[in-house]
Phi, psi and omega in degrees: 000145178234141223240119185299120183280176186230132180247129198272166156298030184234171167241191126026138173275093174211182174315311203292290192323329173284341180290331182253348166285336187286285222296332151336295187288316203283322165307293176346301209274343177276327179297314177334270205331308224287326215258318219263341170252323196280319162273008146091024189252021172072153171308319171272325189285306157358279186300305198299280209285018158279332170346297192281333132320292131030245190304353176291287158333304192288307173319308152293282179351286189277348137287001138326145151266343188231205178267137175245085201312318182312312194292320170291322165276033174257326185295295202281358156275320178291328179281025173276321217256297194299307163331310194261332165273330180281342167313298185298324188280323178282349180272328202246299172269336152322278171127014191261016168072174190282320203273295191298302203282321181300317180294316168308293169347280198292350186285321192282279157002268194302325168282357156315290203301273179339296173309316171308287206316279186329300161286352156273303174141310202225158163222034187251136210311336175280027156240030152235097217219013176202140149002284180324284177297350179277328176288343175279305182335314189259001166284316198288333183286343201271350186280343175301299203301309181311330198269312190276330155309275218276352176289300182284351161274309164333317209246327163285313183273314185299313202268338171086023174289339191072165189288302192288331150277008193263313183268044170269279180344270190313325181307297192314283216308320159316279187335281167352292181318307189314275213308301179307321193289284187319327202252329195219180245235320227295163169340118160279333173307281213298327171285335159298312195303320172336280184305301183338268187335301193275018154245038168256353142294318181298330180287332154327290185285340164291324175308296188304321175292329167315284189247006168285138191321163178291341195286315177277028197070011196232155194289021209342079137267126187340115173308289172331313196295320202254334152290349157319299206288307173312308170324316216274302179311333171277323167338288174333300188270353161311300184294328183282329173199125191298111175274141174261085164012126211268124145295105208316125190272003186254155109188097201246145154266100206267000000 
């Protein structure tokens, strides 16, 4: 008998897929940063219209049938962007600080999962492949991408890492992961969300270093400029090397 493989809406776990998830998060935080500082509309007026975008996306997404590389990473740019004004707004106009908005975050984050787990079964990305599992999917990424902002403002401003020791720091902790995922047994599930999760502070601080003034260590580049640049570089590799819709690997021909 021969048995129909399953294909998730996601694509292929591979270099090229981290690659364009770090430059993806590093957009978020300069497009975030462009409409909610540079055009003065604040944090909540932000947060609503990425929001909304958001939800265009999420909404496209699952009415896809099969996986689209454009759509998805336009979806995971928008939980970049919504991610990155709602972080600032709960760390910053809340007033519940960098410790308190992370600690909130990761609470939200492991109870997504736990609920996806509980109802499902599973939380591994090659089982979204229906409606149901793509909304626990695009909840828990957008509660990661939010997570990971305040994980990366913590840790250059509250901790005093600065942008270029903060992303040593994230760079390593990734590597760590790289190294357990080749070498050792553990969860290939728990090490993507592992990784997932921690680069999107490193895509935080690459952002804030892209465009915060030189007196503050960054390189004062145009928030436009460098999400322009950062746009042109994920195209790029969209168009230039093709991704495949990722497969479920217990998915056998009998």
């Amino acid at each position: 008998m021969i048995r129909e493989n399953t294909f998730s809406k996601v694509p292929e776990v591979t270099f090229l897929f981290w690659t364009i998830k770090i430059a993806a998060t590093t957009l978020g935080e300069t497009a975030g940063d462009a409409v909610s500082m540079t055009l003065g509309l604040g944090y909540l007026i932000g947060t609503l219209i990425f929001a909304g975008i958001f939800i265009i996306a999420i909404i496209a997404q699952i009415k896809a049938s099969k996986f689209h590389p454009v759509l998805y990473w336009v979806t995971i740019i928008a939980t970049t962007t919504v991610g990155t004004t709602l972080a600032d707004f709960a760390d910053r106009s809340l007033g519940i600080g960098y410790p308190g908005g992370a600690l909130l975050l990761f609470c939200s984050l492991m109870l997504s999962l736990a609920i996806w787990h509980r109802t499902l079964g599973t939380i591994s990305i090659y089982t979204v492949t229906s409606p149901r599992q793509e909304i626990f999917y695009w909840i828990t990424i957008m509660l990661s991408q939010t997570l990971g902002t305040a994980l990366g403002d913590w840790a250059s401003d509250s901790l005093g890492l600065g942008y270029g020791y903060a992303a040593i720091v994230f760079s390593s902790l990734i590597a760590i992961l790289a190294a357990l995922y080749f070498w050792t047994t553990i969860s290939r599930t728990a090490l993507f969300w592992a990784t997932f999760i921690l680069t999107r502070p490193l895509g935080a601080v690459l952002g804030d270093f892209l465009d915060k003034p030189v007196s503050a260590g960054g390189l004062a580049l145009s928030r436009y400029t460098a999400s322009l640049i950062l746009l042109l570089f994920i195209a790029l590799c969209i168009i230039l090397f093709p991704q495949m819709a990722a497969k479920n690997p217990d998915d056998k021909v009998t």
